[in-house]
N, C-alpha and C positions, 0 to 999 in steps of 0.2 A: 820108882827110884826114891830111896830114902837117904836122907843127910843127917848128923844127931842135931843141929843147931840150922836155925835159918838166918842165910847172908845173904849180903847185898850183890847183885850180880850187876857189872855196870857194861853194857853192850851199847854198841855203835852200828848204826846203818848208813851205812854210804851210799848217796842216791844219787846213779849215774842216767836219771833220765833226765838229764839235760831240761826238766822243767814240762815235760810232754805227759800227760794223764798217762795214768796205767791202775793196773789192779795188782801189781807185785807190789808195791808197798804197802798198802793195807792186808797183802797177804802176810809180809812180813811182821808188821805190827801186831797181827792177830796170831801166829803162831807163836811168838814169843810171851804175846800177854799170854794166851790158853796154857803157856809152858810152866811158867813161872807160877798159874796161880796152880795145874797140876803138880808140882814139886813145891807148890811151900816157899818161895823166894821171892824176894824183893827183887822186882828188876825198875833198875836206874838204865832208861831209854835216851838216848840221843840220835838226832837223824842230822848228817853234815852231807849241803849240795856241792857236790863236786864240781860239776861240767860250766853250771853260770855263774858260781857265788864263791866259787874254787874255794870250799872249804873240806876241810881235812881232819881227823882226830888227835889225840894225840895219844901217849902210852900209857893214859890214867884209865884206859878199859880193858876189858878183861877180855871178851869178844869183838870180833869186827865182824858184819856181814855186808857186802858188798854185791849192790843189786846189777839188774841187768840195764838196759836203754837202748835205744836208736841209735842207726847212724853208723858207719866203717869206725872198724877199731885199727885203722889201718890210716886212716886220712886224718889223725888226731896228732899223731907221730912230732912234735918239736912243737907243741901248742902246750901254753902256760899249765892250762889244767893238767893235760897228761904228764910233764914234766912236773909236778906237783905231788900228783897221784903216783908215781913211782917212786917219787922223795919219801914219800910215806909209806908205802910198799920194805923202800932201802933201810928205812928206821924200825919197823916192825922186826924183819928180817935182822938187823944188829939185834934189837934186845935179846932177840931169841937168842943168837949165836953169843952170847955173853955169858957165861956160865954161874953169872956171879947175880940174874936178872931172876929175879920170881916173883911172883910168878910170871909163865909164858902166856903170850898173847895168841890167841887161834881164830883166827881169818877164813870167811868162804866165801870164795869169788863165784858169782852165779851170770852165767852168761856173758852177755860183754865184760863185765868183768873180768870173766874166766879167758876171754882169747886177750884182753890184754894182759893179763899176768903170765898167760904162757909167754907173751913177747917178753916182757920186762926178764921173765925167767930164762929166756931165749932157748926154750928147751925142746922146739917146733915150729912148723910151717902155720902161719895165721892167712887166709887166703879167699878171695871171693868164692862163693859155690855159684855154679850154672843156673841153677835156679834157686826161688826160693824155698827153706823150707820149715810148713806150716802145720800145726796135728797134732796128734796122739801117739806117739809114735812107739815101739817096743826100744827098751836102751839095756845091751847084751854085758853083764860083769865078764870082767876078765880075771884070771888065777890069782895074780894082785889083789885083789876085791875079798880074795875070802876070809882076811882076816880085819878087813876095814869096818869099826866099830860103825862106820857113817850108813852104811849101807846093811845095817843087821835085822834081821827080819824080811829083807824084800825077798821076791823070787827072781828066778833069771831065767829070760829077762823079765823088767820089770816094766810098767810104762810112765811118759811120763811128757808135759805139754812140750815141743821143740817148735821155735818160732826164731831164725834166724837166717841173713842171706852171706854168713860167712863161716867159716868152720875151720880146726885145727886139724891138722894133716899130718903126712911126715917127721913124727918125731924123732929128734936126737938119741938113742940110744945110749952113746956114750956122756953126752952130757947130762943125759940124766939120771946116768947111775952115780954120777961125779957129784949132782944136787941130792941122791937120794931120794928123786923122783920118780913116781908109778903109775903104770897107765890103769887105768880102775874101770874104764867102761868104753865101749864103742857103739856106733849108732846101729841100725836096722843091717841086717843080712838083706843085698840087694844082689844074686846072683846075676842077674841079665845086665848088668849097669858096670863096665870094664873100668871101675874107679875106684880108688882106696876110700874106707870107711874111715869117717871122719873120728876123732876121739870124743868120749864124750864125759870122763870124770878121768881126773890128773888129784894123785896126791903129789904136791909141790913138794911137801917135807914133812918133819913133823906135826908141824904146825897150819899149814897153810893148806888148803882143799879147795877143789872147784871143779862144777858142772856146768855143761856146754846148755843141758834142758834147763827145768824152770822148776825146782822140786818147791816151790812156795805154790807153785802154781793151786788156787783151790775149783773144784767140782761148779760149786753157786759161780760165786765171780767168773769165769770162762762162759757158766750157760748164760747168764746175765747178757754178756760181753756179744757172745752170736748170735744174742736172740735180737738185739738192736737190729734197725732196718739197715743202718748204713755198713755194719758190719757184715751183716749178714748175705747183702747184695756187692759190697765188695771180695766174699770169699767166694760166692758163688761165678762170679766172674772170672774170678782167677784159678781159681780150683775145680767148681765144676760143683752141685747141687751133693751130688755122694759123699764127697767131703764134708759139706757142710751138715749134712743127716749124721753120717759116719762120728765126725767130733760131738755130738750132742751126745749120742748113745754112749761112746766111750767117756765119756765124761761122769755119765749115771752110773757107770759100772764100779762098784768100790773094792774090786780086786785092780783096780785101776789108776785115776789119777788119786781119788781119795787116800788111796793104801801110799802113795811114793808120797803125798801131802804130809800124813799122818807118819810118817817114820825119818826121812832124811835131815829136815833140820834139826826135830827133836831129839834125833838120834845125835846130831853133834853139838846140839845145846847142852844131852848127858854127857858127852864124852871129855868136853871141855871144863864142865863143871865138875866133872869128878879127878880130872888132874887139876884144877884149883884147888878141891878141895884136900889132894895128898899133898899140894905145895903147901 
């Protein structure tokens, strides 16, 4: 991707892990740095904690990415942080709707994230799953998807880490055609299993995107992550040894987690920055 001039790109990360290690933020960090210095841009970085320090951005960035975390996005419901976090959801959403605001701000909700914006958007069912679920998993585009700049280059399906014990269901139809909302992906084809497949990518509008999987998720950091003993003997416990082989090998595989690494954010770090740069 080529720009004639290099600008300041100013992006926000919203980090909804409630203060708990993980390796999605330094995923994030590192795909943005590797973005910026592949395109030539100055990125002006900001990380605001949401869940303990209830901190929020404001409309002086250009992007917003919004991580995943622990914990029910269901049991947060009339708790300061989340009443906060959709205050600035509601603001984001004015500028956009303001026809007089430029440029627009573009937002990706990644995981909890993405099931509380479907609540905020109230545009579906946000709801416990039976079990939990952990892997590699294949994530199927739907006809919506083929013209979504976010998702350009993958195949279908494509795959991509799913680590979650609660999932979006039941979408509104009519409300969603009412927000200009699309459904962009669903989880694995599970014929033997009499349950509706969960959603797994929502374009909210023009502005706003979100996936249920983990597209920061990288290859090193995940093997890193299983190879620990305490990880590795808590997956096995719960999942069973095949699993825990099974994620190592699809992890190495770079028609795989590497390829959905390598193109979804990137893919909407260009798409954003190139309606900055027509604004």
């Amino acid at each position: 991707m080529n720009w004639n001039e290099k600008r300041s790109v100013r992006i926000a990360i919203l980090d909804l892990n409630e203060g708990h290690e993980n390796q999605g933020m330094r995923c994030l960090r590192e795909i943005i740095g590797q973005w910026g210095k592949v395109n030539d841009q100055e990125i002006v970085l900001e990380e605001f904690e949401v869940r303990v320090k209830q901190q929020l951005p404001g409309t002086n960035f250009d992007i917003y990415i919004s991580s995943g975390g622990p914990g029910s996005p269901l049991e947060s419901k009339g708790s300061d942080w989340e009443n906060l976090y959709f205050n600035w959801i509601s603001t984001v959403e004015k500028w956009n709707d303001d026809q007089d605001n430029y440029p627009k701000k573009y937002v990706f909700f990644i995981c909890h994230s993405y099931q509380l914006a479907t609540r905020y958007f109230d545009i579906a069912t946000v709801c416990k799953r039976n079990k939990n679920s952990f892997g590699v998993f294949p994530v199927h585009l739907m006809d919506d998807a083929s013209e979504e700049a976010v998702f350009n280059g993958l195949k279908n399906p494509f795959y991509a880490v799913d680590s979650r014990d609660f999932q979006v269901i039941e979408p509104d139809y009519k409300k969603m055609e009412e927000r200009g909302s699309k459904i962009l992906a669903l989880e694995k084809e599970r014929p033997h299993v009499p349950l509706e497949r969960a959603v797994m990518a929502i374009r909210f509008n023009d502005y706003c995107i979100g996936t249920q999987f983990h597209p920061e998720a990288d290859a090193t950091g995940m093997t890193m992550y299983l190879l620990r003993e305490d990880k590795k003997k808590g997956i096995i416990e719960n999942f069973g040894e095949a699993k825990w082989s099974s994620m190592l090998e699809q992890l190495n595989d770079p028609d795989k987690i590497r390829f959905t690494y390598q193109h979804i954010l990137p893919n909407f770090l260009n798409n954003a920055v190139e309606n900055l740069v027509e604004a």
